[in-house]
C-alpha positions in Angstrom: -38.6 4.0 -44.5 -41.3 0.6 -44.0 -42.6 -1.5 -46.5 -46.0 0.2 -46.3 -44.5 3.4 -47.3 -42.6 2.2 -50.3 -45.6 0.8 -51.2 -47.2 4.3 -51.1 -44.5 5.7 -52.9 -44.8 2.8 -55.7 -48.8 3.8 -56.1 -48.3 7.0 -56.2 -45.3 6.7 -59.0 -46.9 4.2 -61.3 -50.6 5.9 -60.9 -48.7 9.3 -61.9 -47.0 7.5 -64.6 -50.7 6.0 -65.7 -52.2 9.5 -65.6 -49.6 11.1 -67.8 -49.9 8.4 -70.3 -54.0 8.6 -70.8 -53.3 12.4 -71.1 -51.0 11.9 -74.1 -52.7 9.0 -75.1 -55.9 11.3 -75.3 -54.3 14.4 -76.7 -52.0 12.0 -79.1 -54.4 9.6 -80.5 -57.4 11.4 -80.5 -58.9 9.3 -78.3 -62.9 9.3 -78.3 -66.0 8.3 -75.7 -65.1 5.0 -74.5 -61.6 4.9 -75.5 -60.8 7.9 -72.9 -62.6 6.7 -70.4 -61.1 3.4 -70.7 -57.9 5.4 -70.3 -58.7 7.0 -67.6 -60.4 4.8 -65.5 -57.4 2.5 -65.4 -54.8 5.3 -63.7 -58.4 6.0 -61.1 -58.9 2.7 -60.5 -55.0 2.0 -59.6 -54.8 4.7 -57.4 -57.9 5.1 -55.8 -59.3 1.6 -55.2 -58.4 1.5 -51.4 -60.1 4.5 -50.8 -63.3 3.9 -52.9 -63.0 0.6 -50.8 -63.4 2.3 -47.4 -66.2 4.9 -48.6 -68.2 1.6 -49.8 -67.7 0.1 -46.2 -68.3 3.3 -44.1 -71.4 3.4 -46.3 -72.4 0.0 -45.1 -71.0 0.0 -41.7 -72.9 3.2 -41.0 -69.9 5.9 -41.0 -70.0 7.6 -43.7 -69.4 11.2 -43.6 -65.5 10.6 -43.7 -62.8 12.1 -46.3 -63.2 8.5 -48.1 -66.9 9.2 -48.5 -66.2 12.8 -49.8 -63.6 11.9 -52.2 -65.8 8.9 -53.8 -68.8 10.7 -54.0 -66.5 13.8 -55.4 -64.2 12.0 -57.9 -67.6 9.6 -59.2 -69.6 12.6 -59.8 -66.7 14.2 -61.7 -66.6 11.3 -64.3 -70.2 11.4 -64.5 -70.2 14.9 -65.9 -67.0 14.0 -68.6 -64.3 15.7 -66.0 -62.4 12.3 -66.1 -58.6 14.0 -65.8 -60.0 16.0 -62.6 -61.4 13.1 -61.2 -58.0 11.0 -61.4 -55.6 13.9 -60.1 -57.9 14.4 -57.2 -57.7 10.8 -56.4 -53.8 11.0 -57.1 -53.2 14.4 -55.3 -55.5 12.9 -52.3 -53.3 9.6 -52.2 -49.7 11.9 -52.3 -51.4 13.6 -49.3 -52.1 10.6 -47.5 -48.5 9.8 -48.2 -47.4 12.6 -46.5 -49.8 11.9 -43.7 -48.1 7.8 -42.8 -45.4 9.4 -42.8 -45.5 12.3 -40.8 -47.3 10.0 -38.3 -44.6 7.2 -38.6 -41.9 9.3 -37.6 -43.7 10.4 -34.6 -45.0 7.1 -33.6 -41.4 6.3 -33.5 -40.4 9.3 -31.8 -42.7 8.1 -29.0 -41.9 4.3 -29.6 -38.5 4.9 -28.7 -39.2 4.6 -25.3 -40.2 1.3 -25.4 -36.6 0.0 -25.5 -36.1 1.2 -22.0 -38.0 -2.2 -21.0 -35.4 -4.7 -20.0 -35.8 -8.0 -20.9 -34.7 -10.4 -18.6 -33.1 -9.4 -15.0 -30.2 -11.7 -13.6 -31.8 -12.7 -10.2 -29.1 -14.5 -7.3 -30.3 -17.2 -5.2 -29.4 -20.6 -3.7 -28.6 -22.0 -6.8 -27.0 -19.5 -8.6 -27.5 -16.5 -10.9 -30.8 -17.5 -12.8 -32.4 -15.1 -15.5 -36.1 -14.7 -15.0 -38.4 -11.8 -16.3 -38.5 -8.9 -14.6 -42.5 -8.8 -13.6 -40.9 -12.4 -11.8 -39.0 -10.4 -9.4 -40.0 -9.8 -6.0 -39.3 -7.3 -4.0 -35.9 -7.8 -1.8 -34.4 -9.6 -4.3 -30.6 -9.4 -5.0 -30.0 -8.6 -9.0 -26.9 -8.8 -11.1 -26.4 -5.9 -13.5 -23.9 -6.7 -15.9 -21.9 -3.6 -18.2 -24.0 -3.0 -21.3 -27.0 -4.4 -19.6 -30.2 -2.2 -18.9 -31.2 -1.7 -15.2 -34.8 -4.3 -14.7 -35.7 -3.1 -11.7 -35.1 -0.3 -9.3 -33.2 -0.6 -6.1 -30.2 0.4 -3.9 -26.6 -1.2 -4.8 -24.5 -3.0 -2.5 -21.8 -4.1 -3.6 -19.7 -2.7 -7.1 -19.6 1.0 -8.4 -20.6 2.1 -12.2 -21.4 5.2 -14.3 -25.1 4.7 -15.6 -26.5 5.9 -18.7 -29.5 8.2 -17.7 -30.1 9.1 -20.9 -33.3 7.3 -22.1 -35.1 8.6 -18.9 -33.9 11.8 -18.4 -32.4 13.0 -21.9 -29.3 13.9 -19.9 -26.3 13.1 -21.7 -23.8 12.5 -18.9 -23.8 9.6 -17.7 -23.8 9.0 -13.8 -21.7 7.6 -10.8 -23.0 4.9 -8.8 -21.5 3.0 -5.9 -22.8 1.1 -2.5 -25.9 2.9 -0.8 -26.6 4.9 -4.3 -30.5 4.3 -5.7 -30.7 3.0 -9.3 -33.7 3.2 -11.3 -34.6 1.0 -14.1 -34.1 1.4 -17.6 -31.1 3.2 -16.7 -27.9 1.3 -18.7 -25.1 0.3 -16.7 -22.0 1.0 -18.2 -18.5 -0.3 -17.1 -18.9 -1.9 -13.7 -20.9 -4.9 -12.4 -23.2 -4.0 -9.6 -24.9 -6.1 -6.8 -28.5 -4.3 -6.6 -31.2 -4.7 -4.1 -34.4 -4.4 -5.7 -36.9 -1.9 -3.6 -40.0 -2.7 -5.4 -41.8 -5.2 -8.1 -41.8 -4.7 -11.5 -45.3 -2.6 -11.8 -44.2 -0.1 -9.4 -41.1 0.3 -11.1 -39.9 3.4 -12.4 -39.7 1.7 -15.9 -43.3 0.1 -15.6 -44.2 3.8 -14.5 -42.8 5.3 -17.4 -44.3 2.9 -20.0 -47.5 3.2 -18.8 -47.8 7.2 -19.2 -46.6 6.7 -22.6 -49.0 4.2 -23.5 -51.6 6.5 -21.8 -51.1 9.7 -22.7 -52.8 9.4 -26.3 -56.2 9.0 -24.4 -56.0 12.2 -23.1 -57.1 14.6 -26.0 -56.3 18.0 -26.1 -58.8 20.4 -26.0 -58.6 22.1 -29.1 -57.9 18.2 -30.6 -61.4 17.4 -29.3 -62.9 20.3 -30.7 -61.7 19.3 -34.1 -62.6 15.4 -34.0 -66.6 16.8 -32.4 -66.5 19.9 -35.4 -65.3 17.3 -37.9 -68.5 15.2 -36.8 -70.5 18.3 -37.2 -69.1 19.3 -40.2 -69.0 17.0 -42.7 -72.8 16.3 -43.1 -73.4 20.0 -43.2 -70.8 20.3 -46.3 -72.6 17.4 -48.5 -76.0 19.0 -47.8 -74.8 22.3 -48.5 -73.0 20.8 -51.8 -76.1 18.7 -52.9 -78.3 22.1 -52.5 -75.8 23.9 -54.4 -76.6 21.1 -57.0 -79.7 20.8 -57.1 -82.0 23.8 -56.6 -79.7 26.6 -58.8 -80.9 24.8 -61.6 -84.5 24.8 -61.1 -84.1 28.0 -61.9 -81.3 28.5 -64.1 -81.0 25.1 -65.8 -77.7 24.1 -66.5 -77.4 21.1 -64.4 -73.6 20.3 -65.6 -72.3 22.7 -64.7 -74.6 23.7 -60.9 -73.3 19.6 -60.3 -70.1 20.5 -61.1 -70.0 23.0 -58.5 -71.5 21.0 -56.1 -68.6 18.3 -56.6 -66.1 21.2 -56.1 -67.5 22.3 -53.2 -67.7 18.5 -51.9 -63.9 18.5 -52.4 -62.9 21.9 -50.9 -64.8 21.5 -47.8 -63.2 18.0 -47.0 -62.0 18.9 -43.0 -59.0 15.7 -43.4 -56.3 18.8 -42.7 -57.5 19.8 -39.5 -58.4 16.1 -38.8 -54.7 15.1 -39.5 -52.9 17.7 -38.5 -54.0 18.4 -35.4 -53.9 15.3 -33.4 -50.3 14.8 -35.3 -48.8 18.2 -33.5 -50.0 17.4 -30.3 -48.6 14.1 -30.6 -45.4 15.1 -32.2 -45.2 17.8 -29.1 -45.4 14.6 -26.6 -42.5 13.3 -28.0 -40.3 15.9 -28.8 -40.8 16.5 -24.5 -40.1 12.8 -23.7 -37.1 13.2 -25.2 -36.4 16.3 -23.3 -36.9 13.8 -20.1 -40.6 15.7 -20.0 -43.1 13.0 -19.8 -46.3 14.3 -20.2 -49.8 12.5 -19.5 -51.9 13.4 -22.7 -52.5 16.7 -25.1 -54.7 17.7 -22.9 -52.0 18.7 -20.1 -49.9 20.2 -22.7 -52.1 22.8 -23.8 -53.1 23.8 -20.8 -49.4 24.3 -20.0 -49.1 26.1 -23.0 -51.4 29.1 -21.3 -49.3 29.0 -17.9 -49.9 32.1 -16.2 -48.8 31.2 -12.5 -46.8 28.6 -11.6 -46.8 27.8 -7.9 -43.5 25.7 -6.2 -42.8 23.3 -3.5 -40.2 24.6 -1.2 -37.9 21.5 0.1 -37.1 18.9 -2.5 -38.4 21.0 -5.2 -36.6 24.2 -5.4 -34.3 23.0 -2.8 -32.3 19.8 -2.2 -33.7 18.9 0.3 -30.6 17.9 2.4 -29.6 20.2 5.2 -26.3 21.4 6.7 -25.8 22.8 9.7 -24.7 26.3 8.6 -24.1 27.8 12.4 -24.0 26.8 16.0 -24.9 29.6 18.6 -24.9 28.4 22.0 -25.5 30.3 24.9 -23.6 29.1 28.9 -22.2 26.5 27.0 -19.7 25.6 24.2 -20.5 24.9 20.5 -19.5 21.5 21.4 -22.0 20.7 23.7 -24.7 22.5 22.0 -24.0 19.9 18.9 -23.4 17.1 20.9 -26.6 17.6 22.9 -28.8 18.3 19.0 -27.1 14.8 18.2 -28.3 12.6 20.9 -31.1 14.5 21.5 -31.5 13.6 17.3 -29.9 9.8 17.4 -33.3 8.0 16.4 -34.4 10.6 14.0 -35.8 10.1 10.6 -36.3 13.2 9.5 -34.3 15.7 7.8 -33.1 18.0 9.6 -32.6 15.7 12.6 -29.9 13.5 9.9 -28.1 16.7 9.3 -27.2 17.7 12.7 -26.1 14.4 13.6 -24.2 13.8 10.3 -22.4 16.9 11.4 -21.2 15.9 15.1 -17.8 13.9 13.9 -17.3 12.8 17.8 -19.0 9.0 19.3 -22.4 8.9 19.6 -23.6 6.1 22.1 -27.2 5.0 22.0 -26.8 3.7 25.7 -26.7 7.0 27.1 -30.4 7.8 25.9 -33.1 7.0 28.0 -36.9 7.5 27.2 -37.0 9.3 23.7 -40.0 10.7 22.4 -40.9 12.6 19.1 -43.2 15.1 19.0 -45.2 15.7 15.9 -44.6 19.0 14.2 -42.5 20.5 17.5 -39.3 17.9 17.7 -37.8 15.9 20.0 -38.0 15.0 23.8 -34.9 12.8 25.0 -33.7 11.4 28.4 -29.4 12.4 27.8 -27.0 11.1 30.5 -30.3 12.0 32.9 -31.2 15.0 31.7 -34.4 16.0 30.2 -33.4 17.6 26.7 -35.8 19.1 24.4 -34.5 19.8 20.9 -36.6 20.8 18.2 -39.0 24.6 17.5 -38.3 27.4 19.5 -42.2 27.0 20.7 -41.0 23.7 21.7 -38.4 25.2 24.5 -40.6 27.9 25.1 -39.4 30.7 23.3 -41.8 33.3 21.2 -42.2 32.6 17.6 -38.3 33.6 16.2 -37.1 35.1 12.8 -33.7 32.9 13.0 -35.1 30.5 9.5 -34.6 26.7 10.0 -33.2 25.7 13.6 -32.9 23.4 16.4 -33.0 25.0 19.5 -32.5 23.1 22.9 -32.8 23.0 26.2 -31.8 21.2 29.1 -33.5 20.7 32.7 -35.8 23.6 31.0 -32.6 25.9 30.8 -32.2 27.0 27.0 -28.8 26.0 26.1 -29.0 28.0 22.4 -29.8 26.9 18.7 -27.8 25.0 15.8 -28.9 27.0 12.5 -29.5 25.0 9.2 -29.7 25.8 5.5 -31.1 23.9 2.7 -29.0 25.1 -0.4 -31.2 25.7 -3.6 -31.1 23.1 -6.7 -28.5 23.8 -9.0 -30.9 25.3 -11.9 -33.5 26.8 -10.0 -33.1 30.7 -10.3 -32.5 30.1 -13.9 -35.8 28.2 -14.0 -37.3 30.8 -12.2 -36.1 33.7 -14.5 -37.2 31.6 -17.8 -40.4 31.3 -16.4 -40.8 35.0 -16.2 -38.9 35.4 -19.9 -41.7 33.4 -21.0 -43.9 36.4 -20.0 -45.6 33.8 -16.5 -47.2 36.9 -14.7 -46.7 35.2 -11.2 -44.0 32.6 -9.5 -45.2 31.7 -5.8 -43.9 29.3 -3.6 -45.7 27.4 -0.7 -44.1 25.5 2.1 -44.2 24.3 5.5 -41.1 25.7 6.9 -40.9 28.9 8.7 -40.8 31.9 7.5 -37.5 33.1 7.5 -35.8 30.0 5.9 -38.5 30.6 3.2 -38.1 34.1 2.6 -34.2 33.6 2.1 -35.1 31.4 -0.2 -37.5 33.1 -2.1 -35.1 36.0 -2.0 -32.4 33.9 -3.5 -35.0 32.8 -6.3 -36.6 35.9 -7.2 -40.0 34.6 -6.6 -42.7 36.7 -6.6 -45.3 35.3 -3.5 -44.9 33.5 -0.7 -46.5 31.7 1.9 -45.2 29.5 4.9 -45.6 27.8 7.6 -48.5 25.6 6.2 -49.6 22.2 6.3 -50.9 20.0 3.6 -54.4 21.3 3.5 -53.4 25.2 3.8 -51.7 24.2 0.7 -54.5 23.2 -1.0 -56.0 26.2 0.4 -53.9 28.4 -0.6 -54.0 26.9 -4.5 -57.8 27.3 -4.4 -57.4 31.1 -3.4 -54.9 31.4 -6.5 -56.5 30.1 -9.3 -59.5 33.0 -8.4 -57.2 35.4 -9.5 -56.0 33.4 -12.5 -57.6 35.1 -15.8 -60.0 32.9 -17.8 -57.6 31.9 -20.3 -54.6 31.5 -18.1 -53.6 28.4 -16.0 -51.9 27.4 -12.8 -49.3 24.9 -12.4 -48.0 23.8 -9.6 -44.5 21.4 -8.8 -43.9 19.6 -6.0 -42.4 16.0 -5.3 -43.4 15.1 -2.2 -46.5 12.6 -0.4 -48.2 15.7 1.1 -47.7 17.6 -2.1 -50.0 15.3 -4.1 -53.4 16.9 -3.0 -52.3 20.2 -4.6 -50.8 18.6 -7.7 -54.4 17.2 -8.3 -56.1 20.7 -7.8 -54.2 22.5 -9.7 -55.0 23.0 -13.6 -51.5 21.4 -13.9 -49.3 19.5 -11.8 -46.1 18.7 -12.5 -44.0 16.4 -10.3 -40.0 16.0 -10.0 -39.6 12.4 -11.0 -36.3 11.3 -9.9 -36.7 11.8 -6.4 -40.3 12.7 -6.2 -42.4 10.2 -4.1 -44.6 7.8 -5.8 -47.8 9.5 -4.6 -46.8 12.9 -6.2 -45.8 11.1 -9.6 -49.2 9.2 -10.0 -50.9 12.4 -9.1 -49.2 14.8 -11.6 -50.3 15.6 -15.5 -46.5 16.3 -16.1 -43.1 14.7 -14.7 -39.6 15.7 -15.1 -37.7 12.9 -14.6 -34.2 14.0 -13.8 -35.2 16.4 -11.4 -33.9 19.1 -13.1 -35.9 22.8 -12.6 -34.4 24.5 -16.1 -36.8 22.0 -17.5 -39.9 23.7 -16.9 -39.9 26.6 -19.0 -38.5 24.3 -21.7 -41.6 21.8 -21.3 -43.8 25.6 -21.2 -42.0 26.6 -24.5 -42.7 23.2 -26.1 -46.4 23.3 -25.2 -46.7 27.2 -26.6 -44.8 26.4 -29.8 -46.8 23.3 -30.1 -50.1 25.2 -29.9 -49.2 28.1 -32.0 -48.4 25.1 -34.9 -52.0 24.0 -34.7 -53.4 27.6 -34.1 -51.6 28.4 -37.4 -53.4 25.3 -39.5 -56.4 25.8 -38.2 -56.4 29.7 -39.4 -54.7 28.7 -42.4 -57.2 25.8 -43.1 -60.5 27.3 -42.5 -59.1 30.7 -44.0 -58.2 30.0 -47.7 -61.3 26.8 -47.8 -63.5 29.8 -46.7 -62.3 31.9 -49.6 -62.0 29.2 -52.3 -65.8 27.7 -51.1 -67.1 31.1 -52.2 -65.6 31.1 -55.7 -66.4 27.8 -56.3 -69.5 28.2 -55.3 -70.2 31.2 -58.2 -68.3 29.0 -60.7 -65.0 31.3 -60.3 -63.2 28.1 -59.9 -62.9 24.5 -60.8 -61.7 21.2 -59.4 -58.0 21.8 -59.4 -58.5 24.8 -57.0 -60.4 22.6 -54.9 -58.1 19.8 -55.2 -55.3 22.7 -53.7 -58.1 23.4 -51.0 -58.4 20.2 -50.0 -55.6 18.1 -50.4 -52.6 20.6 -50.8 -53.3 22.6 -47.9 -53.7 19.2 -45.9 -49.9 18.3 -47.1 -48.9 21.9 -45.9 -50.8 21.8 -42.9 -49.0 18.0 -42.5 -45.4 19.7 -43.4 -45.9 22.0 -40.8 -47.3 19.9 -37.7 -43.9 17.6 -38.6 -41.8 20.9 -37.5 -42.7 19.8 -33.6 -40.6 16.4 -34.8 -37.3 18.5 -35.5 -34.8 18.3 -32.7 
């Protein structure tokens, strides 16, 4: 607990305490006229100068129509009619609320704050003379770092020299830690554990993942919720129209009836039921209490915005390779036809030598013979079909069965291959699905999400197996980066009105559909940088079973404000017409107002609990 709030606590204490002795005092002694109000006004004056205070400044400043304003002008008018206990446990019962509020707020400020220790402070840089500590927005690119056990990874990069375990758990909320050793990528803010490690940095400071992190953090208050801009615009709205409404109820009864006493005294309790500060509060403080409880689930999400409108996912669209899959092939058959399964793999290899891409890695990672670049001639890739390759002389082509010359083929991913135009057969790969997946898939569908699709470029039988494997509902291959697109545009036409789409994805050419898309989430830890500054919502370890846990959060986070906003408006609706006849008094309104503004508090701290 801070200083501030013991200092809260201390107010509220002493101004009870100060209350409780001018009610004895008055009931004891008999006090009389000045005597009580003398009595009383010390206790109001304790408690409530701060926020008399800001109603005379919001007065002045030109923002008036604020809960200070409606207290003032509430608790003033009630010593002006004789109500002097009324108007001090208003002030009192408004000031516990406000407790509850700082609180509530500070504990999920710190929720959220937490992050910020992920920022290293120094990084151990190696040069000509020496190790030298510099700050981390110092460090360029290339540089060779020192990470020391019990320090906290500064930048990120690839380590070469020394092996550790890292703990992830600050990014990713993953508990165990992990291995690294030469050739493995480290990210920072990431804690190195028991080893020293000799790290490469791949990037500066700001595009670090780190920075990256931070700065969605820091962000993601800007974006308001939907339903938490509707409240700040009806709060606006509503608060002018409540003192009018309260100052007519004053005023023009008794030009008929008389009684001004008592039609003011009504007016003041209808001042102080009407006061919006629980839906004003409580509100923003779920939304932002759902934020954190999801970073801590290693669910970074951009604003409250993004997490309602995951809260009303109704199809949720996937990436095939990197996203549901691993993204790494292995060569799961060799099927070679005049020549031996030797040859067929040796020729994919060559043919494959210069390769960058994926599936051109895995078939030479799995030829275990010698590979010797000198007996490759002219090599030349061809976009979107595969490889042409001079081999010991011989024209070889490896890559789609189009490519070779075959018809269109229902054999999933493969490398077929020819040689001197005779086809020599195909090496069949598979790319194994992400541990988690189908699990994600089928808590999607728990969570009642009417449709799970999946778009991809690769051909149509690796998909469907996949898909099969998955138990997604649509699919659609064979389609480049603005089919995609395309295709998402199609989709969210049959999306109802109050339903969403989300797509995930993590790669570069996945980034134009995570922008279309009412949501996009992004896989963090391997995702590409494009995809990650494109996507509302990123799951930093990578791991699928996080999705319908980020979906729950967002639902249960939205049914917590739908609840204090029915609550709320429901019981100041009914106690606003009995104060209104006179079937009432203050202390009902102080329960409308202030007491169902602790409740409505009490409950939007429930998204804080682990």
């Amino acid at each position: 607990m801070n200083t501030h709030h013991k200092k809260d606590i201390t107010r509220v204490i002493v101004g009870a305490g100060l209350f409780v002795a001018a009610a004895m005092a008055e009931k004891l002694l008999g006090l009389k006229d000045i005597w009580t109000i003398v009595a009383y006004m010390i206790p109001y004056i304790y408690i409530g100068h701060e926020t008399l205070s800001k109603a005379v400044y919001g007065i002045t400043h030109g923002q008036i129509f604020d809960e200070n304003f409606l207290m003032a002008i509430a608790t003033v008018g009630a010593i002006a009619t004789g109500e002097y206990p009324e108007a001090v446990f208003v002030m009192l019962f408004y000031r516990v609320g406000e407790l509850f509020e700082h609180m509530a707020v500070g504990r999920s400020r710190d929720s959220i704050a937490a992050l910020m220790e992920i920022m290293p402070e120094c990084a151990s840089v190696e040069g000509p003379e020496g190790i030298v500590e510099i700050d981390p927005e110092e460090v360029s690119e290339g540089s060779i770092i020192i990470i020391r056990p019990g320090e906290r990874v500064p930048l990120d990069g690839i380590v070469l020299e020394g092996s550790s375990m890292l703990n992830t758990m600050a990014l990713t909320g993953e508990s165990l830690p992990r291995e690294v050793a030469p050739g493995d990528k480290v990210i920072s803010g990431c804690v190195n554990i028991n080893g020293l490690l000799r790290v490469q940095t791949t990037c500066e400071y700001t595009d670090s993942t780190v920075a990256h992190i931070l700065e969605l953090v820091e962000d993601s208050a800007a974006n308001k919720a939907v339903t938490e801009s509707f409240i700040t615009r009806f709060a606006r709205v509503y608060t002018p129209v409540v003192v009018v409404c309260a100052a007519l109820l004053a005023a023009v009864p008794p030009l008929f009836l008389g009684n001004w006493s008592e039609w003011v005294y009504r007016g003041l309790t209808f001042l102080v039921i009407s006061c919006p500060c629980a839906l004003v509060i409580s509100v923003p403080l779920t939304f932002f209490g759902g934020i954190g409880k999801a970073s801590r689930r290693g669910i970074l999400v951009k604003g409250g915005n993004y997490l309602e409108a995951l809260a009303m996912a109704e199809t949720v669209v996937f990436d095939k390779t990197g996203t549901l899959t691993k993204g790494k092939f292995r060569v799961a058959g060799l099927y070679p036809e005049g020549i031996g399964e030797e040859e067929l793999l040796y020729l994919g290899a060559m043919a494959e030598y210069y390769s960058e891409h994926p599936v051109g890695i895995s078939v030479r990672e799995a030829y275990k013979g010698q590979l010797d670049p000198a007996d490759i001639g002219k090599y030349e890739e061809l976009a979107g079909m595969g490889v042409k390759a001079e081999i010991n002389g011989d024209a070889v082509l490896a890559g789609s069965a189009r490519l070779v010359g075959l018809a269109a083929n229902d054999t999933g991913t493969a490398v077929h291959i020819s040689r001197e135009g005779i086809y020599c057969g195909h090496i069949l790969l598979e790319d194994d699905t992400k541990e988690g997946a189908a699990e994600a898939v089928a808590g999607l569908k728990e969570l009642g999400v009417k449709e799970t699709a999946m778009l991809t470029g690769d051909r149509w039988a690796a998909a469907r197996r996949v898909a099969q494997m998955l138990n997604i509902d649509t699919l659609h291959a064979e389609l480049m980066p603005e089919d995609k697109v395309a295709k998402v545009e199609e989709m969210l036409k049959g999306v109802s009105e109050k339903g969403k789409l989300v797509y995930v994805g993590d790669g570069i050419n996945d980034a134009p559909v995570l922008t279309r898309a009412d949501v996009g989430i992004a896989m963090g830890a391997m995702g590409s940088d494009a995809a990650i500054e494109a996507a509302d919502v990123v799951i930093m370890d990578d791991r699928l079973d996080r999705l319908p846990e980020a979906i729950a959060i967002a639902r249960n986070t939205r049914k917590i404000v739908m609840q204090n906003i029915v609550m709320t408006l429901g019981v100041k609706g009914v106690i606003l017409i009995l104060g209104a006849f006179g079937l009432v008094g203050m202390w009902a309104a102080v329960f409308a107002d202030v007491g169902i503004m602790v409740i409505a508090v009490l409950n939007a701290m429930r998204m804080l609990a682990e």
